[in-house]
C-alpha positions in Angstrom: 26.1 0.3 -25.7 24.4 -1.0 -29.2 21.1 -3.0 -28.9 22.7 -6.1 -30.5 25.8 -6.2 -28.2 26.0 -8.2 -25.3 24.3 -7.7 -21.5 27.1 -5.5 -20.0 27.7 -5.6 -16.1 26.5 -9.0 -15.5 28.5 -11.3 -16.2 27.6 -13.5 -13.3 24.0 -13.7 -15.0 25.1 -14.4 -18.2 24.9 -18.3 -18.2 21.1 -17.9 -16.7 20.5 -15.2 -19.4 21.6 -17.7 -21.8 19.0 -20.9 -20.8 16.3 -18.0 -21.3 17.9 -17.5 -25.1 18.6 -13.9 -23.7 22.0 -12.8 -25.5 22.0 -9.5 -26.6 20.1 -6.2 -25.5 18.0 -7.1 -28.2 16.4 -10.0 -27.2 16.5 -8.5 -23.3 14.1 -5.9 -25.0 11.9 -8.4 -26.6 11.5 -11.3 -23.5 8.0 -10.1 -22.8 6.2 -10.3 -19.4 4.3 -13.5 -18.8 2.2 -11.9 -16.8 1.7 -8.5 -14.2 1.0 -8.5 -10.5 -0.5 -5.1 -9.7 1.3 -3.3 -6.3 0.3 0.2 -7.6 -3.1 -0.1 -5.0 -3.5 -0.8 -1.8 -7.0 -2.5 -1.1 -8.8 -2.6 2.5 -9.2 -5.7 4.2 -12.6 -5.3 4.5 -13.4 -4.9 0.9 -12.0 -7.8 -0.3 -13.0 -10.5 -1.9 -12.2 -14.0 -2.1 -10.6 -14.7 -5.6 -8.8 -11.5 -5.9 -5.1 -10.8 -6.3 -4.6 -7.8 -4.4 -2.5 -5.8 -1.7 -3.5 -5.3 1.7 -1.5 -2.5 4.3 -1.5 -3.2 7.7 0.1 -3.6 11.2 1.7 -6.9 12.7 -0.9 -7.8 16.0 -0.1 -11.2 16.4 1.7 -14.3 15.1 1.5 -18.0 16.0 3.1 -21.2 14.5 0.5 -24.1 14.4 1.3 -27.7 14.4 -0.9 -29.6 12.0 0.2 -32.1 9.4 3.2 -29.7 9.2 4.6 -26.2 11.1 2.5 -23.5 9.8 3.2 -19.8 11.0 0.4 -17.7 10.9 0.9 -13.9 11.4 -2.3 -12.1 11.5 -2.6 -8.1 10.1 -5.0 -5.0 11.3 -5.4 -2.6 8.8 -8.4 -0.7 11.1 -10.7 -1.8 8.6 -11.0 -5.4 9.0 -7.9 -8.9 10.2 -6.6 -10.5 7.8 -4.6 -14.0 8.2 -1.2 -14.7 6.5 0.1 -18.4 6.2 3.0 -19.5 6.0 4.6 -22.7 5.6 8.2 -21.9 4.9 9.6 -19.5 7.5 13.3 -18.9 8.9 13.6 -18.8 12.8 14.1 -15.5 12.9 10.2 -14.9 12.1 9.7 -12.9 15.6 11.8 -10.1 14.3 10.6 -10.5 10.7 7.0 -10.6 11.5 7.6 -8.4 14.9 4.2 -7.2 16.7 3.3 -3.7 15.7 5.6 -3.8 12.5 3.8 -1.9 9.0 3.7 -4.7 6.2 2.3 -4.7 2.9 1.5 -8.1 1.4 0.2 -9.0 -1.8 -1.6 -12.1 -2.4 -5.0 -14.0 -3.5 -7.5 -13.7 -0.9 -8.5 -17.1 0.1 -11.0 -18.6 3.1 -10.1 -20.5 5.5 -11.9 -23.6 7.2 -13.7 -20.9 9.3 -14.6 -18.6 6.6 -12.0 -16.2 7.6 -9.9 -14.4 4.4 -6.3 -15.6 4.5 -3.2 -15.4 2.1 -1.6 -18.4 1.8 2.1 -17.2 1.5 2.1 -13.5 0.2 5.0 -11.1 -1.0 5.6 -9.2 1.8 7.3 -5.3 1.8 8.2 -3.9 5.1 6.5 -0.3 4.9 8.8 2.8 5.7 8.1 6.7 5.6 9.7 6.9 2.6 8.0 3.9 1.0 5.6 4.8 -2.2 3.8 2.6 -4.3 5.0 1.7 -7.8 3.5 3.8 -11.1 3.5 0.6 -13.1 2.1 -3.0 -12.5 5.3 -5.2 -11.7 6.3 -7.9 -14.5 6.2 -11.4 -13.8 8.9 -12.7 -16.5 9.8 -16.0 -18.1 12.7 -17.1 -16.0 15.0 -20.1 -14.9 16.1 -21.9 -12.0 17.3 -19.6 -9.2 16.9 -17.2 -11.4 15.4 -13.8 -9.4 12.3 -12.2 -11.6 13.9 -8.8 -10.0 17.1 -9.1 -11.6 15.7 -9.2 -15.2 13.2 -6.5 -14.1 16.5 -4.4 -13.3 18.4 -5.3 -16.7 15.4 -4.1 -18.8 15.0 -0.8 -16.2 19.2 -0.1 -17.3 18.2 -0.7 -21.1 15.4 2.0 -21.3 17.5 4.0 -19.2 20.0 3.9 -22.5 17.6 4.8 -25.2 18.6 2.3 -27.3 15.9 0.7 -28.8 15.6 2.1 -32.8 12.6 2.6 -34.7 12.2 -0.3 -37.3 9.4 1.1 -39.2 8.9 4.4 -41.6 6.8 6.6 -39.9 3.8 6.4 -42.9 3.6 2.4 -42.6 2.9 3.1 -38.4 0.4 6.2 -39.3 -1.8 3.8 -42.0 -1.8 0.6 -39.9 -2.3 3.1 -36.6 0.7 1.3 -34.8 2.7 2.7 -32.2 6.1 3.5 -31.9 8.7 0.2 -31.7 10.1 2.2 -28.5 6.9 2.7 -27.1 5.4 -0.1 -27.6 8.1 -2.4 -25.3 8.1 0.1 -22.8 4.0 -0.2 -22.2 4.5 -3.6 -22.1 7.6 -3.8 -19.5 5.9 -0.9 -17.8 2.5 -1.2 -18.0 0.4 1.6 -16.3 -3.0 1.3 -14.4 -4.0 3.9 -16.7 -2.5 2.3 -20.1 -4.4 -1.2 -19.1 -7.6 0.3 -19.1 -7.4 1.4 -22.0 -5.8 -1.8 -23.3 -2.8 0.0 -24.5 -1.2 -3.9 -24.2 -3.3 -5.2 -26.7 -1.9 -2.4 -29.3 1.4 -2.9 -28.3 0.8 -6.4 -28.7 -0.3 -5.7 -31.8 3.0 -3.6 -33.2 5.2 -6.8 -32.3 3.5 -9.3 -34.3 3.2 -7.0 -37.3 7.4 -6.9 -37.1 7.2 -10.4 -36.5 5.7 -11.3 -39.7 7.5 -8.7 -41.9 10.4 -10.4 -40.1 9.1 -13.8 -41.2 8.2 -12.3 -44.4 11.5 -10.9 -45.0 13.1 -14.2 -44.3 11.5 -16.5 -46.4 12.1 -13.6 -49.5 15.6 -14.0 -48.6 15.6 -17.7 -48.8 13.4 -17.7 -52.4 16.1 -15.4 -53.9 18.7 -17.7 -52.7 16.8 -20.8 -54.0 16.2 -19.4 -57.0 19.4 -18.7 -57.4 20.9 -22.3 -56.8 21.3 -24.1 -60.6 19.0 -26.5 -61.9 18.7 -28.5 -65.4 16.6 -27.2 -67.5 13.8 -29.6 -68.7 11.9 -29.3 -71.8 9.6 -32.3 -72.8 10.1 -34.2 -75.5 7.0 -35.5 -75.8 8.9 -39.1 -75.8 6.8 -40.8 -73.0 4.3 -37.9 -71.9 2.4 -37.8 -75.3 1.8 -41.4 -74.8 0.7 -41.4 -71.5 -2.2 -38.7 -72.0 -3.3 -41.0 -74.7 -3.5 -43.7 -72.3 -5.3 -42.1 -69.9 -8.9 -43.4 -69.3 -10.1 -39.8 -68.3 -9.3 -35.9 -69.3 -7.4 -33.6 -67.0 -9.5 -31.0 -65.1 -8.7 -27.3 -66.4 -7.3 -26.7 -63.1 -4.8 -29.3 -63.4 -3.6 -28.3 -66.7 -3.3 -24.8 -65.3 -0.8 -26.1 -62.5 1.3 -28.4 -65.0 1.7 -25.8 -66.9 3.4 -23.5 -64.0 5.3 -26.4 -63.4 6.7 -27.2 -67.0 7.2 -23.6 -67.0 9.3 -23.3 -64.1 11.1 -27.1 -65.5 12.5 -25.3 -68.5 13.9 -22.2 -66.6 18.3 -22.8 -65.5 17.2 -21.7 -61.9 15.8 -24.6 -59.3 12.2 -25.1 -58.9 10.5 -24.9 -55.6 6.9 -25.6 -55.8 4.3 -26.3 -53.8 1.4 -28.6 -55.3 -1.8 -28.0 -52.9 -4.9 -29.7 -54.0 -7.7 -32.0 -51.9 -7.7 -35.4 -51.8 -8.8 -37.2 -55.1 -8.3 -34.2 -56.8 -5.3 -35.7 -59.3 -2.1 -34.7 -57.9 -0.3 -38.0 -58.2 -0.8 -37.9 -62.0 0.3 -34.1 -62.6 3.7 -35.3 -60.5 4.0 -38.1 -62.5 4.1 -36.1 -65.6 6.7 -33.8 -64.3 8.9 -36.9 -63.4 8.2 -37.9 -67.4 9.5 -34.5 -68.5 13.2 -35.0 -66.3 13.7 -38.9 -67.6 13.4 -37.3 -71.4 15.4 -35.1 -70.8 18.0 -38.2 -69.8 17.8 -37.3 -65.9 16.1 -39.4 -63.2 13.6 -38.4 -61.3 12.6 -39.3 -57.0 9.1 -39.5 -55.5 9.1 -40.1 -51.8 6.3 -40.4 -49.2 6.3 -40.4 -45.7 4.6 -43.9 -44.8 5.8 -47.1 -46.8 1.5 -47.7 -47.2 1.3 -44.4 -49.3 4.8 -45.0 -51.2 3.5 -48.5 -52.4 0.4 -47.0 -53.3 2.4 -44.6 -55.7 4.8 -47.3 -56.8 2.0 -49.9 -58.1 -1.0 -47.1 -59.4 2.1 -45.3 -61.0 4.0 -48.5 -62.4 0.4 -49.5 -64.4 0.3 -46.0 -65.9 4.0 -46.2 -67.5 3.5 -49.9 -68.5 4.0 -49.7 -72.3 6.7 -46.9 -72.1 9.8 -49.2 -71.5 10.5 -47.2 -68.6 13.1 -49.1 -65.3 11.1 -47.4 -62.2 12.6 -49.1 -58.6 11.4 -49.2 -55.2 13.2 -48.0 -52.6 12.2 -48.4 -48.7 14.0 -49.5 -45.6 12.4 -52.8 -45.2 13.3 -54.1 -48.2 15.7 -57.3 -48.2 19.6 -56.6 -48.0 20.1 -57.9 -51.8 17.1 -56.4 -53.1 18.2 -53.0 -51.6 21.8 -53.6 -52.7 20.6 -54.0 -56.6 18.2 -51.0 -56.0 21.3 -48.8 -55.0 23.3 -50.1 -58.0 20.6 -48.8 -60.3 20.4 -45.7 -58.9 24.3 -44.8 -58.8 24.5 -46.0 -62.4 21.5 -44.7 -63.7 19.4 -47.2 -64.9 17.1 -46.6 -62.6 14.9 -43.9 -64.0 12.0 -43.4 -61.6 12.6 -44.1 -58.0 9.4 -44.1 -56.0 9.9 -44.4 -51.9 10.5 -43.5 -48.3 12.7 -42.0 -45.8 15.5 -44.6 -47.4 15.6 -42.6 -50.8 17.6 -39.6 -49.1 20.3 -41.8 -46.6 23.9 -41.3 -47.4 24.2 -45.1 -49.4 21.7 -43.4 -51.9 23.2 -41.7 -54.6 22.3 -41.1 -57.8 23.9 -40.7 -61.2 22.2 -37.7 -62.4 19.2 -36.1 -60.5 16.5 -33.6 -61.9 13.4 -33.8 -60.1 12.1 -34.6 -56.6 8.7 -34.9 -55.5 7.9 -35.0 -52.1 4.4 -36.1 -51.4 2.5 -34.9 -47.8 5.8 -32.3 -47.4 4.8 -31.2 -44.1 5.5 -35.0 -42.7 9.1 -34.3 -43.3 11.7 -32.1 -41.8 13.5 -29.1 -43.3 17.0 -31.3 -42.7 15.5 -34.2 -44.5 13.7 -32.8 -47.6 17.3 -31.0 -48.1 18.7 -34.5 -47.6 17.6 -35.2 -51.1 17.5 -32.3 -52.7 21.3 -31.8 -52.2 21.8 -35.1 -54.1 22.0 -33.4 -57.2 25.4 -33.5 -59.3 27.8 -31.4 -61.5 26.9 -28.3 -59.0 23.4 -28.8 -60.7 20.6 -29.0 -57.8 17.5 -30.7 -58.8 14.3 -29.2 -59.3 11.5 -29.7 -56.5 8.6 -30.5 -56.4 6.3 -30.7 -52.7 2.4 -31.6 -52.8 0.3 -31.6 -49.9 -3.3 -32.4 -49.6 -3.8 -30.3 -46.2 -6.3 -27.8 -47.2 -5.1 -24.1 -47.0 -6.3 -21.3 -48.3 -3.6 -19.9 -50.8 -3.4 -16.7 -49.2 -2.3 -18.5 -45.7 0.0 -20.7 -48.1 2.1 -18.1 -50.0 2.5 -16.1 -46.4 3.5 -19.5 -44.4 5.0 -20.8 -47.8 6.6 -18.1 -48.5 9.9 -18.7 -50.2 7.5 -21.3 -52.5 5.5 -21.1 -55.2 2.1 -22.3 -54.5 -0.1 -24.2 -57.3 -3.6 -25.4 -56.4 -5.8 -28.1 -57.5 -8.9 -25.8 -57.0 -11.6 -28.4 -58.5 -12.0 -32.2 -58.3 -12.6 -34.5 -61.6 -16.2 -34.9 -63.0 -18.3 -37.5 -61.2 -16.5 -37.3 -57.8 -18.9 -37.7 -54.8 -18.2 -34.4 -52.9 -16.7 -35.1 -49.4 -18.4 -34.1 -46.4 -16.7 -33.8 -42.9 -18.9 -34.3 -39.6 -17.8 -33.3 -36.0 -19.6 -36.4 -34.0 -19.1 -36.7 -29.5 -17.7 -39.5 -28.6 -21.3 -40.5 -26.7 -22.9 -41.2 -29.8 -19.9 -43.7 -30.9 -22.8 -46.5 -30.9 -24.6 -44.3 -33.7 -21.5 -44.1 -36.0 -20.6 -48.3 -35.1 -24.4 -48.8 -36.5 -23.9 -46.6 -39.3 -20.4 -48.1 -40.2 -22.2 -51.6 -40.4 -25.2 -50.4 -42.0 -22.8 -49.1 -45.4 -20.6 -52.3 -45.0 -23.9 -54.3 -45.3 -24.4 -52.5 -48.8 -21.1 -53.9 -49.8 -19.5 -50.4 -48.9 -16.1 -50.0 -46.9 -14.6 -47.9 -44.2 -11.4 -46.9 -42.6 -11.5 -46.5 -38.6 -7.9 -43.8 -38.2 -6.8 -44.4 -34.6 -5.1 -40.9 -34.6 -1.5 -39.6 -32.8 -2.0 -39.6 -28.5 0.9 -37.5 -27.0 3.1 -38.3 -30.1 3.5 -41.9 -28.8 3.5 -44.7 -31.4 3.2 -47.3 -28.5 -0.6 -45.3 -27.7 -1.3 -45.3 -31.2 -0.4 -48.5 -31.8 -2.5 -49.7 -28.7 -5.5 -48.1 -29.1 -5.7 -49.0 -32.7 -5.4 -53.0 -31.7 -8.0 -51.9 -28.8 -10.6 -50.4 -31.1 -9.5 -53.7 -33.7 -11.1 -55.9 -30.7 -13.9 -53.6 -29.9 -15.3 -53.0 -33.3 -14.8 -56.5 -34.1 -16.8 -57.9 -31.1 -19.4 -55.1 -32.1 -19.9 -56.0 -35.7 -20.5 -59.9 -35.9 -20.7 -60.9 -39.8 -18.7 -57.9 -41.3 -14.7 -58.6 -41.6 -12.5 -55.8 -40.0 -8.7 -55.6 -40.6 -6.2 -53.9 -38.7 -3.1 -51.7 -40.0 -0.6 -50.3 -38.3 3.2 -49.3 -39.0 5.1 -51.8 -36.9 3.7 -54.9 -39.1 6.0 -56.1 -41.7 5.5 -55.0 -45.1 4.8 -58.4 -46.5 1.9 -58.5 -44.1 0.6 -55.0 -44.8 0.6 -55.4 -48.1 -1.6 -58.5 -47.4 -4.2 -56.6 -45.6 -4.4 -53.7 -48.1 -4.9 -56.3 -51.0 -7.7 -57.8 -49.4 -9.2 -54.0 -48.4 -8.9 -53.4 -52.3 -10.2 -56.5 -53.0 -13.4 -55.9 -50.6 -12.5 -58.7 -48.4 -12.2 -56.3 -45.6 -14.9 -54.2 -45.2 -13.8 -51.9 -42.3 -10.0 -51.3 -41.8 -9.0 -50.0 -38.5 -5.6 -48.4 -38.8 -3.2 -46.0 -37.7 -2.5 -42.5 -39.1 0.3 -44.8 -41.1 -2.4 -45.1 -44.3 -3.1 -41.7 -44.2 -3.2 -40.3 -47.5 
């Protein structure tokens, strides 16, 4: 018996082991106690206390069933120190010889009162107490379990595996002596067997402790795994020209920040190496990341390869298509714009352009990766606000490359991590970081208000709208429902509204058509709209 085979001897449990994700002796050894109910004590009646989970040894001196709102069988225990009630309200007919007068019982339970202050378990494990009964070492696990399920069962299969001595040591014995970890061993066995003893001194906690260090070297380990594979995979390799990039950073009304230099240059590095790119672009809001993507795009179409951008909202797309359309005007460059909601012929000739190439830059949404798209030779994606998008789908794309050629990547993000968090949870990426905004931003500040003072941030909403300033009023995700979002968004549209006579407030939202969302953003930019109540569909 190996810890990876299968649970021998119970076949009639596999199919329960298997809604539980329990396959293998393996994960049998690593389905962790939820919780522990302690049986190795027995308390006195008399010196418990309401709130307590404990055990309580006694003798049977009377039973009852009570009709109330339902059948209630009540058998009451003497333990000579004090009466204790135990209530029932599922019993079998056969309670008289169960519950028989004079009859030793342990039951384990939380000590409630009753109506008449009297202590009471409302319906306790019960043991039936024999000479040769002894009470456990160990606290009993409570496991994760399934319908009809026993918890005893499991607690069995796990006694059977540490009977085999199977479980190996993962770790060299000078990483467990410097990080002061305990054996692999050792460690599941305190937490399937926990001791009185071991839980005072919080021998869980340390034992705790070993399994998430393997879990992250685990994760660790993984996401090398997958970096060497990706950076295995084939890519173009793009050098620039200088054809339309030179240009554009003479056009530019402003100078790149040293920190964005530094990340273009890890990225034009990596765009001239024959292995695929997979970087992650990290930087705050404001602080330039559209325009360092937009040069990396410039690089791929001089290099005679097209190039994707894609965003998770058709709000932010558009926002990329029109401020990055004005920057290439003057480069002769065919950039197309790709979303579902665009008209059946209008999406027809946007396909043709990308199967034949003439499209160069295609800036969109979810539609950009479906199976009609495909391209005629693909070198670069950039996927903006990466974590909106699903592993499945961001590989949607990427495997659209051609010639057995995949196409460098690209993924930006404006959630603020810290890069150490970043290259562990990002691991098979490499992380770039916009570490500094451009000259003359204001600096952002983020305030934590209660809901009681809403009144206080509606006055000081109208008070900066009055001074010809604007707002945005994000009705956030409730319970991932749209239909919530969606609601509360037209409710606080009504309320604010009503609230703030003389100042205009728009409303946003993703199930308006595009033609009318545009509308409302034009007039927002246009400062027709001073207060825009939306969803979390303009968010970045």
């Amino acid at each position: 018996m190996q810890i990876l085979e299968p649970i021998h001897n119970a076949e009639k449990h596999l199919a329960k082991l298997a809604k539980l994700n329990i396959h293998n002796y393996w994960d049998l050894a690593l389905h962790i106690p939820l919780r522990y109910e302690d049986l190795t004590k027995v308390y006195p009646i008399a010196e418990t206390q309401v709130g307590q989970q404990v055990m309580i040894q006694g003798k049977i001196i009377g039973h009852e069933i009570v009709n109330k709102r339902s059948k209630q069988l009540i058998v009451r225990v003497d333990d000579g120190s004090s009466i204790i009630s135990l209530l029932f309200f599922h019993f079998y007919p056969s309670y008289t010889t169960q519950y028989a007068i004079g009859k030793q019982i342990r039951a384990h339970g939380e000590i409630k009162a009753d109506f008449y202050g009297n202590k009471t378990i409302f319906h306790p494990k019960i043991q039936t107490v024999h000479e040769e009964s002894k009470l456990s070492n160990t606290f009993s696990p409570i496991y994760p379990t399934t319908n009809g399920f026993a918890n005893a069962i499991i607690a069995q299969l796990v006694e059977d595996l540490f009977n085999a001595n199977l479980i190996p040591e993962t770790l060299p014995k000078s990483i467990l002596e410097h990080y002061q970890l305990p054996a692999l061993e050792q460690a599941l066995l305190t937490l399937h067997k926990l001791t009185p003893e071991q839980f005072k001194n919080n021998y869980q906690q340390q034992a705790l402790r070993r399994l998430k260090f393997d879990e992250l070297i685990a994760q660790q380990l993984l996401m090398q795994t997958i970096y060497a594979h990706k950076h295995h995979n084939r890519a173009p390799q793009l050098k620039t020209t200088n054809q339309y990039l030179v240009p554009l950073l003479a056009k530019l009304p402003f100078e790149l920040t040293t920190a964005q230099k530094r990340v273009l240059h890890e990225i034009l590095h990596d765009l001239t190496s024959p292995q695929q790119m997979n970087r992650l672009l990290q930087g705050d809001v404001g602080s330039g990341k559209t325009i360092v993507a937009t040069i990396a795009t410039l690089v791929a179409i001089e290099n005679g390869f097209q190039a994707v951008i894609m965003a998770p909202t058709e709000i932010l797309a558009e926002q990329h298509y029109t401020k990055i359309s004005a920057l290439l005007t003057g480069l002769d460059l065919n950039v197309v714009w790709l979303t579902g909601s665009l008209t059946a012929k209008t999406k027809r000739e946007a396909l043709a352009k990308c199967s034949n190439g003439e499209a160069q830059l295609i800036i969109g949404t979810h539609a950009v990766f479906q199976k009609d798209v495909e391209f005629k030779q693909l070198g670069l994606v950039v996927i903006d606000e990466q974590h909106r998008f699903g592993v499945e789908q961001r590989l949607a794309l990427v495997n659209k490359g051609q010639n057995e050629l995949h196409p460098h990547q690209l993924m930006m993000s404006a959630t603020p991590i810290p890069r150490s968090l970043a290259m562990s949870y990002y691991a098979d990426l490499d992380v770039s970081s916009i570490d500094e905004l451009p000259p003359g931003r204001t600096p952002i500040k983020t305030l934590l208000i209660n809901n009681v003072r809403r009144k206080e941030v509606i006055k000081f909403v109208q008070q900066h709208a009055c001074l010809g300033n604007q707002a945005y009023w994000v009705c956030p995700l409730i319970e991932e429902s749209e239909t919530l979002q969606l609601q509360t968004a037209v409710d606080t549209h009504a309320e604010l509204s009503a609230a703030l006579p003389g100042i205009q407030v728009g409303l946003v939202h993703g199930r308006m058509k595009s033609s009318d969302k545009a509308t409302v953003m034009a007039a927002f930019q246009r400062n027709e709209i001073q207060l825009l109540v939306a969803t979390t569909v303009i968010e970045v």
